[in-house]
C-alpha positions in Angstrom: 98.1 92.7 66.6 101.9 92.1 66.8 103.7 89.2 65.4 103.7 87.4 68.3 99.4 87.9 68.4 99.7 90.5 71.2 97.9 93.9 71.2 99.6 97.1 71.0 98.6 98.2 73.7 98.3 95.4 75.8 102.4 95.1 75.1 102.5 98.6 76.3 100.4 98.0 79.8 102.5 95.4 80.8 105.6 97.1 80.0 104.4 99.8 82.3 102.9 97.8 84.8 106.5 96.1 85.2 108.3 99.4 84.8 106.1 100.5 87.9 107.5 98.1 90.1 111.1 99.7 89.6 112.4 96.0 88.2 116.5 97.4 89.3 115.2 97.8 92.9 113.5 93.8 93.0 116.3 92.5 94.9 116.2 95.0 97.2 113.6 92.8 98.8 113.8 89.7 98.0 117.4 89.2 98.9 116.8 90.1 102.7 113.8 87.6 102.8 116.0 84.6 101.5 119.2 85.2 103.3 117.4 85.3 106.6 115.7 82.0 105.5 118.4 80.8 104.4 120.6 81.8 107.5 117.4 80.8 110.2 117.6 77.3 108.2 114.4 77.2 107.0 115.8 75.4 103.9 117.3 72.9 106.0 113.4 71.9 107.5 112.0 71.0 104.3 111.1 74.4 103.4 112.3 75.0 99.7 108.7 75.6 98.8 108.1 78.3 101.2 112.0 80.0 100.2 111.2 79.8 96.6 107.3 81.4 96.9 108.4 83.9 99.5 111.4 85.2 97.2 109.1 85.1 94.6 106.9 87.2 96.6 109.3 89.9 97.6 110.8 89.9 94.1 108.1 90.7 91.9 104.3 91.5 93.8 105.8 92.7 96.4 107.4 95.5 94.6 104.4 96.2 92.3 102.5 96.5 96.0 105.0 99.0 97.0 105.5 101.2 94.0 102.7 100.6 91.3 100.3 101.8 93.9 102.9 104.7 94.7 102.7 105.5 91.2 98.9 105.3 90.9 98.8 108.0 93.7 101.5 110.0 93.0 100.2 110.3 89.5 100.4 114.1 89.3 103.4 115.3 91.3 105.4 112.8 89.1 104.7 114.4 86.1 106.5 117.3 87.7 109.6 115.1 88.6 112.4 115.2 86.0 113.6 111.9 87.8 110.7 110.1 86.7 111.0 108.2 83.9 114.2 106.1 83.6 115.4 103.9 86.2 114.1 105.2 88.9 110.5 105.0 87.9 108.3 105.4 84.9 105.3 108.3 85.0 102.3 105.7 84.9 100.0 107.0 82.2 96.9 107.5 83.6 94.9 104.8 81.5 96.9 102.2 83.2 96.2 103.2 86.7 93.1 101.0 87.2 95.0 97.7 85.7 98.3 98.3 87.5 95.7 98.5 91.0 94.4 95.0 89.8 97.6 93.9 89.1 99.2 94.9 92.3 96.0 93.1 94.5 95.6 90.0 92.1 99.9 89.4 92.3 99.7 89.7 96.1 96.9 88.2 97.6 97.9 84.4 96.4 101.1 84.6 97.6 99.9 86.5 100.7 97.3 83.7 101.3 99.8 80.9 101.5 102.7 82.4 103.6 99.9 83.1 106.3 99.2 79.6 105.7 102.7 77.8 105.8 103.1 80.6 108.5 102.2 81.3 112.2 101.1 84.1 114.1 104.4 85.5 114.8 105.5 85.3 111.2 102.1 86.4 109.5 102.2 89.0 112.3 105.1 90.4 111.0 103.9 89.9 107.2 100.7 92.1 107.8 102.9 94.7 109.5 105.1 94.6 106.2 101.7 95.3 104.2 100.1 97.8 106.0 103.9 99.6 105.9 103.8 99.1 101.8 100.4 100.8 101.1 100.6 103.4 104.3 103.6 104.9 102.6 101.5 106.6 99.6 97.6 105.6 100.4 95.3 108.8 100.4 94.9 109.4 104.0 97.3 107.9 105.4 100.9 109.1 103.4 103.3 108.0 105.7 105.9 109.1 102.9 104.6 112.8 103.9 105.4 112.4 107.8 109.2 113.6 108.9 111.0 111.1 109.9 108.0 108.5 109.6 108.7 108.6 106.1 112.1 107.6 106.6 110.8 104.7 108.8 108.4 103.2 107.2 110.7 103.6 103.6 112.9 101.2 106.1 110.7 99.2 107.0 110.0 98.3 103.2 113.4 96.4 103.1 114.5 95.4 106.8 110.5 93.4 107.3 111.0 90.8 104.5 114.1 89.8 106.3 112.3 89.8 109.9 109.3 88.0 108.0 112.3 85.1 106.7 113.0 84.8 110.6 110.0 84.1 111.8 108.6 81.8 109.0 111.5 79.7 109.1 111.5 79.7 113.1 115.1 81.5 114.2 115.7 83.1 117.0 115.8 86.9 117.9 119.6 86.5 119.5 121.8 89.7 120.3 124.1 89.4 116.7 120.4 88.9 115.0 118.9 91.8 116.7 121.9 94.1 116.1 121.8 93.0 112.4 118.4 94.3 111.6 118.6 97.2 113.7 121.8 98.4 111.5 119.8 97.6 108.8 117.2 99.7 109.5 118.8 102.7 110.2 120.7 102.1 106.9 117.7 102.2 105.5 116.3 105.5 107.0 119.7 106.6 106.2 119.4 106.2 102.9 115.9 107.3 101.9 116.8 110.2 104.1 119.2 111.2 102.0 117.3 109.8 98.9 114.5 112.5 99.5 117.5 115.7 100.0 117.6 115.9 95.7 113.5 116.9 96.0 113.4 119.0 98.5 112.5 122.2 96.2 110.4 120.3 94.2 108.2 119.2 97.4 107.8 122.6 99.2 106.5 123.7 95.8 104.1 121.2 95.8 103.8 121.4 99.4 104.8 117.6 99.7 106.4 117.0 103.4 109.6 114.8 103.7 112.3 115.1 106.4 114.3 116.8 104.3 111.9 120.0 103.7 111.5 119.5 107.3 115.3 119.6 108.2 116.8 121.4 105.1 119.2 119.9 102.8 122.5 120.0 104.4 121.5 118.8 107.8 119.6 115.9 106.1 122.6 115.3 104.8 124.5 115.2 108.2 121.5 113.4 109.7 122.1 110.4 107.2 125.6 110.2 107.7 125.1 110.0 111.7 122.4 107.4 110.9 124.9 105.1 108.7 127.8 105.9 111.5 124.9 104.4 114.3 124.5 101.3 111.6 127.9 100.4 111.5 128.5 100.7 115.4 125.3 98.7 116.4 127.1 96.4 113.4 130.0 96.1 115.6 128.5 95.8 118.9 126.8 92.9 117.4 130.0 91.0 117.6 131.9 88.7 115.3 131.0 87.4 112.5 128.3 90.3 111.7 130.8 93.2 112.7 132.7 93.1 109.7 129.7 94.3 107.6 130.3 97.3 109.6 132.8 98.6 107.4 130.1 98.6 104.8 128.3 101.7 105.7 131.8 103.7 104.9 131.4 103.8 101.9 127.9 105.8 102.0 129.1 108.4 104.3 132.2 108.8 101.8 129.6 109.3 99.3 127.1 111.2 100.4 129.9 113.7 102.6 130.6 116.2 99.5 126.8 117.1 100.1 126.8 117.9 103.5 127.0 121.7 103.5 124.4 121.9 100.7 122.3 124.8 99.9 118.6 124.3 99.4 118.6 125.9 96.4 121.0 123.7 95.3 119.5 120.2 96.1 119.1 118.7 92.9 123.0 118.4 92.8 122.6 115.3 95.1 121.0 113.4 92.3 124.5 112.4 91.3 124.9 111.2 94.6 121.7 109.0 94.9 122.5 107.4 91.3 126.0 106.7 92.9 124.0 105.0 96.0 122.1 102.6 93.3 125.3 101.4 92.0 126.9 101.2 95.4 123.9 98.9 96.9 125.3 96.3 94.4 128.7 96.3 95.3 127.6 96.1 99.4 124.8 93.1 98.1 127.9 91.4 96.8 129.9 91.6 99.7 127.6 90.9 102.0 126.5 87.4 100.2 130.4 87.0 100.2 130.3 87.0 104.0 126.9 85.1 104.6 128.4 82.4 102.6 132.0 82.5 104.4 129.8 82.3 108.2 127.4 79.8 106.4 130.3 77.6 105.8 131.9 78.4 109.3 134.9 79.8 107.8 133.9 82.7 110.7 
């Protein structure tokens, strides 16, 4: 026992349970839940309970849902990745793979049982879609995360369904500037793991792992994802004022992710710089974004 009267090795489950759940990606997901809460005024109809618990949700269970379970399954190819094992993801040892899969289903199903509760049909509609999407992505049998193209999809649909899920519970309305929102969104988001999955592509025809990018090649996943953040930022702008001046948001990516564009296969791992750059640069745009939700909160636009 510890000095604090906890086991060893319970001390060293938990710490890989939570490592599992990739803690620097939390926000990711909770952040699009309660701004489009928050923004569909949810708050404003006595619902700081259901804001708080559905944060809660996306921050934390959510996450463990998404990657624990990812982890669980992708057990053996990750002990081939040389990525594995800092910030972007531990290698789960194998003896915690039973009690990270209880984890994952005891964290969730609470949480899941009372937003289908304080929820309707439309909103717990949406909520089940944003499950199904989670454990699809890396479930034996399913492995939407093999699929070109679907992977990419249902990788987006990870972030862009909490904030559709906010929307409903909290009763807004599916107007033009909403709609145009979450559709840049998404393809931001298959933009992004699109290019996310260009560093492995050697690594996965090995192990005869599919991805859009050993299905297109490196470089012209690289070109893909730039098209797909220059789409986002002009479905941004057609959106109109106030949303269209996120649109300059998505330069930043394509600025980023541009020196790779011509790159070789064989030389894919070189675009690791690039996705480490995209971690950091996801904090900067969550910044600025909240900058400008506050501003049109306040009617300053």
């Amino acid at each position: 026992m510890t000095a604090t009267g906890t086991a060893p090795g319970a001390t060293a489950a938990w710490r890989q349970i939570v490592g599992s759940s990739r803690p620097v990606s939390w926000v990711n997901t909770a952040y699009p839940f309660a701004a489009a809460y928050l923004m569909a005024g949810g708050a404003g109809r006595s619902g700081v309970a259901e804001l708080v618990l559905g944060t809660l949700y996306f921050l934390v269970p959510y996450n463990l849902l998404m990657y624990g379970l990812n982890d669980v399954w992708d057990y053996e190819s990750d002990l081939r990745n040389p990525r594995k094992g800092g910030i972007e993801g531990v290698v789960l040892s194998r003896r915690w793979h039973r009690r990270t899969v209880w984890a994952a289903v005891l964290s969730n199903v609470p949480f899941l049982a009372y937003l289908a509760v304080v929820g309707d049909a439309a909103s717990t509609a949406v909520l089940a879609v944003s499950v199904f999407a989670v454990v699809a992505y890396s479930a034996p049998g399913l492995r939407f995360k093999e699929r070109p193209v679907l992977d990419s999809a249902t990788s987006s649909t990870h972030f862009v369904s909490p904030a559709v899920f906010g929307l409903a519970l909290a009763g807004g309305s599916l107007t033009w500037p909403v709609l145009a929102a979450l559709a840049g969104f998404f393809l931001w988001g298959m933009a992004s793991q699109a290019f996310g999955a260009v560093q492995d592509v050697e690594a996965d025809r090995a192990a005869a792992i599919g991805s859009v990018a050993t299905w297109l090649g490196a470089a012209r996943t690289v070109q893909a994802a730039m098209a797909l953040y220059v789409a986002a930022g002009l479905v941004l702008v057609l959106g109109g004022l106030p949303g269209a001046l996120a649109a300059v948001l998505v330069v930043p990516y394509v600025v980023s992710i541009a020196p790779y564009r011509n790159l070789p296969d064989g030389r894919c791992e070189e675009a690791h710089a690039g996705w480490r750059r995209f971690l950091w640069l996801n904090l900067v745009t969550g910044f600025l974004v909240t900058q400008l939700l506050i501003a049109i909160s306040l009617g300053w636009l």
